[in-house]
Structures are given as structure tokens and as C-alpha cells.
C-alpha positions as CSV (number, residue, x, y, z in Angstrom):
1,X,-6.1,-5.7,-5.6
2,X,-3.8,-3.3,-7.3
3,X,-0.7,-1.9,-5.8
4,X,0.6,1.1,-6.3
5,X,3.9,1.7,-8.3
6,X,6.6,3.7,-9.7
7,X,9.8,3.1,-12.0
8,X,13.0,2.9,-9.7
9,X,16.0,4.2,-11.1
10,X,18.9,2.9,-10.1
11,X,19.7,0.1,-7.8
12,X,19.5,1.8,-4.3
13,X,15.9,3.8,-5.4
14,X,14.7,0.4,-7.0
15,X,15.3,-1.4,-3.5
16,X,13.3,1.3,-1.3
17,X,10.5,1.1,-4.1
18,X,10.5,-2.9,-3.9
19,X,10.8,-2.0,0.0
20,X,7.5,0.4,-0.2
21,X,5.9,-2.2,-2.5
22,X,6.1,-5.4,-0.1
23,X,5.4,-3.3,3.4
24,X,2.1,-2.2,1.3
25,X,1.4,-6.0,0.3
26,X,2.4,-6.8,3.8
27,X,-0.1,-4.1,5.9
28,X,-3.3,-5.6,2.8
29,X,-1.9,-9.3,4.5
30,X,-2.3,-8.4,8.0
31,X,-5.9,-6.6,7.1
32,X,-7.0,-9.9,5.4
33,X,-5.6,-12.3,8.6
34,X,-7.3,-9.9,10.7
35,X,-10.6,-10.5,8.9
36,X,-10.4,-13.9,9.1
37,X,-9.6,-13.7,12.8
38,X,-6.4,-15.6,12.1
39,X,-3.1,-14.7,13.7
40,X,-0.7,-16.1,10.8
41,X,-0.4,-15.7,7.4
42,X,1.3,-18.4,5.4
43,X,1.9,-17.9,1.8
44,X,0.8,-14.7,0.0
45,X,0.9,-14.5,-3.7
46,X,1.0,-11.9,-5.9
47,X,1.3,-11.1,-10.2
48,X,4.0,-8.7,-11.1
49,X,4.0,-7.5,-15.1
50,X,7.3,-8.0,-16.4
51,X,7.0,-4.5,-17.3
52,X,5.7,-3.3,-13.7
53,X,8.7,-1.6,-13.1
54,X,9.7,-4.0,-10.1
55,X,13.0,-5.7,-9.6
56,X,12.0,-9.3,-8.3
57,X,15.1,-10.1,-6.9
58,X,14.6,-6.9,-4.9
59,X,11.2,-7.9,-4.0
60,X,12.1,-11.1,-2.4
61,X,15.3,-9.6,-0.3
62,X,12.3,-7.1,0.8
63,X,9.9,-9.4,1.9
64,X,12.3,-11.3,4.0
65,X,13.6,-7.8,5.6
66,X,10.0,-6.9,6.4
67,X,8.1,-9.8,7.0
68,X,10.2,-10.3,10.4
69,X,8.3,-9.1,13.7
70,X,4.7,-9.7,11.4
71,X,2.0,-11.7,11.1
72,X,3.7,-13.0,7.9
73,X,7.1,-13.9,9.8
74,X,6.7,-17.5,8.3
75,X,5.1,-16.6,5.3
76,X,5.7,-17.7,2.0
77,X,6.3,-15.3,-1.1
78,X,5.3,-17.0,-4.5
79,X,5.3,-14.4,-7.2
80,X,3.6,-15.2,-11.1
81,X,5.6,-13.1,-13.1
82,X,3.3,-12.0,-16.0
83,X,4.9,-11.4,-19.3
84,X,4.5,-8.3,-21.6
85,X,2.0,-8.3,-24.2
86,X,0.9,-5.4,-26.7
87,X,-1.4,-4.9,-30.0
88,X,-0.2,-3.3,-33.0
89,X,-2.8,0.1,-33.4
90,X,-2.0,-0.4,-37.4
91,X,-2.3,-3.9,-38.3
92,X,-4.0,-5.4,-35.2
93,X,-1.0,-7.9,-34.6
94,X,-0.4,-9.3,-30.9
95,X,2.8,-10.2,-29.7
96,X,5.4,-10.1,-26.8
97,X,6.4,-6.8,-26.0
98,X,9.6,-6.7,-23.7
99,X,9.5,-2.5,-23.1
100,X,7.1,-0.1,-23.3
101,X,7.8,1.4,-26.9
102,X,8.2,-2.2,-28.8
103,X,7.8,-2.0,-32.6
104,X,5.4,-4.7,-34.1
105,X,7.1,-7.0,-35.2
106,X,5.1,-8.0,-38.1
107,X,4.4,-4.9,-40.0
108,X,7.4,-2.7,-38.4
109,X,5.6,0.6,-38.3
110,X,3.0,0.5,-35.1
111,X,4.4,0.9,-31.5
112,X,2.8,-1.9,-29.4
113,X,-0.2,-0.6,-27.3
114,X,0.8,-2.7,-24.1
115,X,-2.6,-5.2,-23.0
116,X,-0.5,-6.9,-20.4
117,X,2.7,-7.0,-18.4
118,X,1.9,-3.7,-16.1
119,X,-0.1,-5.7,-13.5
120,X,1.3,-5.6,-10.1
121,X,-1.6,-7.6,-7.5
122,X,-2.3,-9.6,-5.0
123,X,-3.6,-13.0,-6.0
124,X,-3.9,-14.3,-2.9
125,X,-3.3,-14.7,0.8
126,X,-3.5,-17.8,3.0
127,X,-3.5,-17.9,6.6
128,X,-3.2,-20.3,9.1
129,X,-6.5,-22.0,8.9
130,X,-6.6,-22.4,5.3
């Protein structure tokens, strides 16, 4: 499931964005342990695009702020970081792409349509019974 997001700017902004980000992932947790009519969530992981805007080391100081007093108190974070990818709209070339306006880097003159990096998801969520 998708998250929703915004570019941070600056350290303090980025932190309440990361903040936003993991009390969503948190609340989308609880819903799922509630579902399964478990009281404990153990590990949730989630995919963030190295171009999703998201400051991990923010993310993680974030989780362990929020996650007190919740259902994932004891919960693990594991986060896949998923690296930038684009395609070149001129010669069809893929290839890393580190920022959104990356130049191909094999015929110079295209500006990388971006195929991967933006994700930002839940992968999954275990609970207690798992």
C-alpha cells in the first residue's frame, strides 16, 4: 500500500515529514493487527525509493518516538531501500538515476524518465501470531 509523501526541506521539516510518514505506517499496522485479532505487531516492513524524498535516518528516530504507547511498542522496523532507476525517452537506455533530472548517460541528451526509486510502501506487517 502506498503512503503518501512530500519533499522535506530542510532538516527540522524533513523530521515532521518522516514523523507524518511512520504515524501513517503505524495507524495501517494497528488496522492490520486489528484484523487479525492480534494485539502485537512485531516487525513491519516497508520499500522506500531512494528518490522518495525520505530521510531514513529520520525515519528510524521516528519510528522509535512513535511506536512507544502502540501496538508496535516492540516492533521491528526493516526498511528495503529501492534504488533509482530511469529510461532514456531518446535512445531507450536504462540506468541508475540518483535525482530526478539525471542525464543518460549513454547518449547525453535525454533526461531519464524515472521507472523506479519513488516507491514508498508497506511490504509487510507481522504480528504476534505469525
Amino acid at each position: 500500500m502506498e503512503i503518501g509523501r512530500r519533499p522535506g526541506r530542510g532538516y527540522l521539516t524533513g523530521t515532521m515529514h518522516e514523523m507524518s510518514l511512520i504515524t501513517n505506517i503505524l495507524e495501517i499496522a494497528a488496522e492490520r493487527a486489528h484484523q487479525a485479532g492480534d494485539p502485537e505487531i512485531t516487525a513491519i516492513e516497508i520499500e522506500v525509493g531512494q528518490l522518495a524524498a525520505v530521510e531514513i535516518p529520520a525515519l528510524r528516530f521516528c519510528f522509535q518516538a512513535a511506536r512507544e504507547h502502540t501496538v508496535g511498542a516492540q516492533a521491528e522496523l526493516v526498511i528495503h531501500e529501492i534504488p533509482g532507476r530511469g529510461v532514456c525517452p531518446r535512445c531507450g537506455e536504462e540506468s541508475a538515476a540518483d535525482f530526478f533530472a539525471a542525464v543518460c548517460p549513454a547518449c547525453g541528451q535525454g533526461v531519464l524518465e524515472i521507472t523506479q526509486g519513488k516507491e514508498l510502501k508497506v511490504r509487510s506487517i507481522q504480528v504476534a501470531s505469525d
